[in-house]
N, C-alpha and C positions, 0 to 999 in steps of 0.2 A: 093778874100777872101774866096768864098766857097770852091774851090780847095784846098788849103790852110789848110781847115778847115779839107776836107776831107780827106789828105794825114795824119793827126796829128791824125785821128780816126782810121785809115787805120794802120799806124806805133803803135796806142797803142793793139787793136786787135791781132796783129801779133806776139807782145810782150808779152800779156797775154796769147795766145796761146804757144809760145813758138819758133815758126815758125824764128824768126827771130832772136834766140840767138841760133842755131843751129852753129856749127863747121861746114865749108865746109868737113872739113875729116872726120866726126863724122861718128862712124857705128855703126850700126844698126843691133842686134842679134835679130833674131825672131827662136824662138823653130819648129821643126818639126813638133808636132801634134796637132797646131790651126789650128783650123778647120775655113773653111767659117762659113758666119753668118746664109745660108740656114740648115747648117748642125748642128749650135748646138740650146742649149736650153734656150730659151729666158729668163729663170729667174735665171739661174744660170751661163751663160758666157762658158758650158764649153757643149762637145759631148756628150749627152745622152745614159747611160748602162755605161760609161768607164771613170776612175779617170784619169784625162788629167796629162801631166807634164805639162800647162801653162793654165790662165786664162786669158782673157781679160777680162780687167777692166769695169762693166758699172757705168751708174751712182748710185751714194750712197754707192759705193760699199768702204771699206776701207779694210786693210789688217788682222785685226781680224774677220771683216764677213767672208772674202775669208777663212780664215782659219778655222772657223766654218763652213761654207759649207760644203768644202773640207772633212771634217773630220766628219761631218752629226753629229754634238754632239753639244747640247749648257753648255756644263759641262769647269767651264773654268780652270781646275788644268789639263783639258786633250789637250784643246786647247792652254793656256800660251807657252807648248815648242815647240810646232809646230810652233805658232805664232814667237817667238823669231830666229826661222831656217828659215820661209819665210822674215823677216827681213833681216836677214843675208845675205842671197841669193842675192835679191831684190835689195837692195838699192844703189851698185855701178854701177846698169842697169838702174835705173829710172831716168827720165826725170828730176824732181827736185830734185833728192839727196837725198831727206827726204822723209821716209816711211808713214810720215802723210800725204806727201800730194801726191795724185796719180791722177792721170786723165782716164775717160771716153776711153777704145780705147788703152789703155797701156798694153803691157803683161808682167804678172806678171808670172814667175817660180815657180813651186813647188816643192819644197826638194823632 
């Protein structure tokens, strides 16, 4: 029973990660210029001094922060169409489909 128990916690883990509705053919685009995690900067996901073309995602992070970072503005008539082109970009790459919802560890493209 505890096997059991543990194989149904194991399978839903797996499945809330994502790990387990993965395509065996499924592939996998990673940009040239992420950098390791020794190399960038802890609070913003991306190489220090240099506007990256990709972010990895940390946590809290959603695709209008990224874009307010990105763009160092919190003015949002300036951010709005930036935000609408990281959309754009983004969303036939992303693990869920849906730009709301983004995971920890994801890289995200920048127009």
């Amino acid at each position: 029973m505890i096997r059991v128990l543990a194989i149904v916690i194991l399978v839903g883990v797996l499945m809330a990660t994502g790990v387990a509705g993965a395509a065996p053919a499924q592939q996998v685009r990673l940009p040239v210029s992420v950098t390791s995690s020794s190399e960038t900067d802890s609070s913003t996901g991306t190489d220090p001094g240099t506007k990256p073309d990709a972010v990895v995602v940390a946590k809290g992070d959603h695709l209008w922060k990224i874009s307010a970072r990105h763009l160092d503005t919190d003015a949002n008539h300036e951010i709005a169409p930036y935000w609408r082109q990281l959309i754009e970009v983004n969303t036939p790459h992303l693990r869920s489909g849906d730009p709301d919802l983004i995971y920890p560890g994801e890289v995200v493209e920048l127009p």
